[in-house]
C-alpha positions in Angstrom: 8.0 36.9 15.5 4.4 36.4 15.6 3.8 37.7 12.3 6.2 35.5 11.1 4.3 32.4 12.5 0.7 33.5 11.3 1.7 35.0 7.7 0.6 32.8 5.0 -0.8 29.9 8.0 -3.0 28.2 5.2 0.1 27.4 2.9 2.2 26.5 6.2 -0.6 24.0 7.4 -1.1 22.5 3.7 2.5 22.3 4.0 2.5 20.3 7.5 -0.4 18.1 5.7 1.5 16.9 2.7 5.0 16.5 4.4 2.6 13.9 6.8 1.4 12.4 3.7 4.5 11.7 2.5 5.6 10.4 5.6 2.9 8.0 6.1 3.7 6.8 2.4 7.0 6.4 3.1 6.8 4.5 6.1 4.0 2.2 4.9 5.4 1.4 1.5 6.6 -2.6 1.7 4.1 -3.1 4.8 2.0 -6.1 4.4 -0.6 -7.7 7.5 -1.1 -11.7 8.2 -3.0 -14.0 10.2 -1.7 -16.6 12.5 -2.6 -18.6 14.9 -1.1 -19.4 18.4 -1.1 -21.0 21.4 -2.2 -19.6 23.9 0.0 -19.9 26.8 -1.0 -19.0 30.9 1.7 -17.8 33.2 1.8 -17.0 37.1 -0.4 -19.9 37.9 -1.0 -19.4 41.8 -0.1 -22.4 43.9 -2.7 -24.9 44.7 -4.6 -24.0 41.5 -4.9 -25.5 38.0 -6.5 -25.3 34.7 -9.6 -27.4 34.6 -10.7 -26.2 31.2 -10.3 -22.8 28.9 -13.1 -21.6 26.2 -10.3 -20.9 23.9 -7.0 -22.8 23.7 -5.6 -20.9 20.4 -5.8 -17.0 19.8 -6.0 -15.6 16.3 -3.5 -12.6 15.8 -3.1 -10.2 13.0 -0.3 -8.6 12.6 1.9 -5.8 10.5 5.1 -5.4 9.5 7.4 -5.0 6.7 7.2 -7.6 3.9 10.2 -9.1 3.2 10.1 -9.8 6.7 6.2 -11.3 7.0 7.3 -13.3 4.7 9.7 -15.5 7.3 7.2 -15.7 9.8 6.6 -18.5 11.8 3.9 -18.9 15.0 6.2 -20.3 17.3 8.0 -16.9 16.9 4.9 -15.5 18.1 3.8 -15.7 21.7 0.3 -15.2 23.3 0.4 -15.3 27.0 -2.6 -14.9 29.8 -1.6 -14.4 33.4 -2.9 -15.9 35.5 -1.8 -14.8 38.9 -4.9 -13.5 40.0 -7.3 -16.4 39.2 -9.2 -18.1 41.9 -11.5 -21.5 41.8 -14.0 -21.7 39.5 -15.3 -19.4 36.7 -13.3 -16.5 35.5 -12.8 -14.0 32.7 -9.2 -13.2 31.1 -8.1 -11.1 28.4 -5.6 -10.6 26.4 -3.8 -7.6 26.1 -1.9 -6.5 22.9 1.5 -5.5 25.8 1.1 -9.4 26.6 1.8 -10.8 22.9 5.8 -11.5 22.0 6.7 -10.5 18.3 9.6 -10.5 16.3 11.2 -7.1 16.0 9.3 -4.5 14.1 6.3 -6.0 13.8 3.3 -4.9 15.6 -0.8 -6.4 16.8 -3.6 -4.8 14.8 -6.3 -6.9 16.5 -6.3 -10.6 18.1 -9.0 -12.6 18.5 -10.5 -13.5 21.2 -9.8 -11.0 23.2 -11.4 -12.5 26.3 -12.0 -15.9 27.2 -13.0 -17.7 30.0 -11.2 -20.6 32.2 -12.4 -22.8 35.0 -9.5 -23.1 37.6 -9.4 -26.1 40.1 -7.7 -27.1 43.4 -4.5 -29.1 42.4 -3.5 -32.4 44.9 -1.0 -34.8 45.1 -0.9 -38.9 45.5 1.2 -41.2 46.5 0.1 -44.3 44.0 2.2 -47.9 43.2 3.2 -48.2 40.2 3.2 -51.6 37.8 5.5 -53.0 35.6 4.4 -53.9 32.3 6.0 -57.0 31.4 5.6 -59.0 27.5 6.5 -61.7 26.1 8.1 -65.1 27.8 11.9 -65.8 27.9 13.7 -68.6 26.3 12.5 -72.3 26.2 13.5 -73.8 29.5 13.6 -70.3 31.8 11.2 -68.6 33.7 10.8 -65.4 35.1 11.5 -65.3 38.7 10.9 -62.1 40.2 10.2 -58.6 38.8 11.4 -55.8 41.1 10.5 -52.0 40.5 12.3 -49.3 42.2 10.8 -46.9 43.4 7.4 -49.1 43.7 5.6 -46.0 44.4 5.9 -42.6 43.0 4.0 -39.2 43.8 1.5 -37.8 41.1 0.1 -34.2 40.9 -2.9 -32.9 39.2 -6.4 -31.4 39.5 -8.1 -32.5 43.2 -10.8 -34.5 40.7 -8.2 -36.5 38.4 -5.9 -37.0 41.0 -8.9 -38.8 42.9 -9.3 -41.1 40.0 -5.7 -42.3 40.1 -5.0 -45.5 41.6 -1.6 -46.4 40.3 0.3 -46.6 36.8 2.5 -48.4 34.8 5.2 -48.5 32.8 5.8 -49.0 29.3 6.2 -52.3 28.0 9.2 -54.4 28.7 10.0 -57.3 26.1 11.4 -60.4 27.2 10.9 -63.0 24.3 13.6 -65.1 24.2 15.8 -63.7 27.1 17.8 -66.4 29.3 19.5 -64.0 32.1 18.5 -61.7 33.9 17.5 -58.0 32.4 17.2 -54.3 34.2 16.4 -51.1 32.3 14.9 -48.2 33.1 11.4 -47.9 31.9 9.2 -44.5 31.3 6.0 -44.2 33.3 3.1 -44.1 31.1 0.3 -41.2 32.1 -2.0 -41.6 28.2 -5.4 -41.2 29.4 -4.7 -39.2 32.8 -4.2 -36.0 33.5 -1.7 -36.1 36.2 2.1 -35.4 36.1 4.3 -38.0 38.1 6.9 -36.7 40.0 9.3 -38.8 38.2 9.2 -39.8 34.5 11.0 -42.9 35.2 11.5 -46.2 37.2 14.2 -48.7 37.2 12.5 -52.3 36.6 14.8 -55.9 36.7 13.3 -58.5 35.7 15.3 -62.1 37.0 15.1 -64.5 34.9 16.1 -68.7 35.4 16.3 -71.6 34.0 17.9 -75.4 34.6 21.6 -75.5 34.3 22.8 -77.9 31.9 
């Protein structure tokens, strides 16, 4: 048995060499690599924490895969996620690992770029601010607008301890009454452009009463 495993071993290894040769031909035939770039996305945020900043907000990856495939690709089908869940306040450094990046089937990472980054986490808090109506416009001739009620009048915000602290109330988007003559109630989004807090609600319910002389 022995002899049969050491007779001719030069032609048997030459053998072994071609026949992975081939393979790798085989396989790699129709293979094609890409660039794309992607969101990055952070996961397992611990409680009482947020993101005050990141050094890299996108993350370049390359990847490989068949070619008739590539060629279908799209970056939200791609997925680059950091976690998180063992960040503390202030300066830290993250990576990101190849195991951590979502890919359509039978494709795999040759490299992404960065590959560490670092992020400044914050002490989140939350606010309890009024919130405004933001009322355009002036009704019909002969009516006037007699009271505008918001319910609720005050709504919770959340948000980094530092932006929350700049928050003293909001308002909602605009509410047209040119040319009304009764009475109008709708329910109006809260506008946050320009802050960096999330209410707890997106909306309020504003009615806006509206009279005039009776005829």
């Amino acid at each position: 048995m022995r002899r049969l495993l050491t007779e001719n071993i030069g032609l048997k290894i030459t053998a072994i060499l071609i026949a992975l040769f081939l393979w790798y031909f085989v396989t790699s035939r129709g293979q094609s690599e890409m660039s794309v770039e992607v969101p990055i996305e952070f996961r397992n945020i611990p409680a009482g924490l947020g993101i005050a900043s990141s050094s890299s907000k996108l993350a370049v990856v390359n990847i490989r895969g068949q070619e008739r495939l590539m060629k279908n690709i799209k970056p939200s089908s791609i997925r680059v996620m950091v976690d998180l869940g063992k960040a503390k306040k202030g300066d830290g450094i993250f990576y990101i690992s190849k195991d951590e990046i979502r890919l359509p089937y039978a494709m795999t990472v040759t490299t992404v770029s960065p590959s560490s980054f670092k992020v400044r986490m914050d002490e989140t808090a939350t606010k309890t601010v009024p919130v405004t109506p933001l009322i355009t416009g002036i009704p019909e001739k002969g009516y006037a607008v007699k009271t505008v009620d918001v319910e609720p009048r005050n709504i919770v915000v959340q948000g980094l301890k530092s932006d929350v602290r700049k928050i003293t109330g909001l308002k909602t988007e605009a509410l047209d009454i040119t040319g009304l003559y009764e009475s109008i109630s709708q329910n109006l989004d809260i506008e946050t452009a320009g802050t960096n807090v999330t209410p707890e609600i997106a909306a309020v319910k504003v009615k806006v009463v509206i009279t005039g002389r009776k005829k």
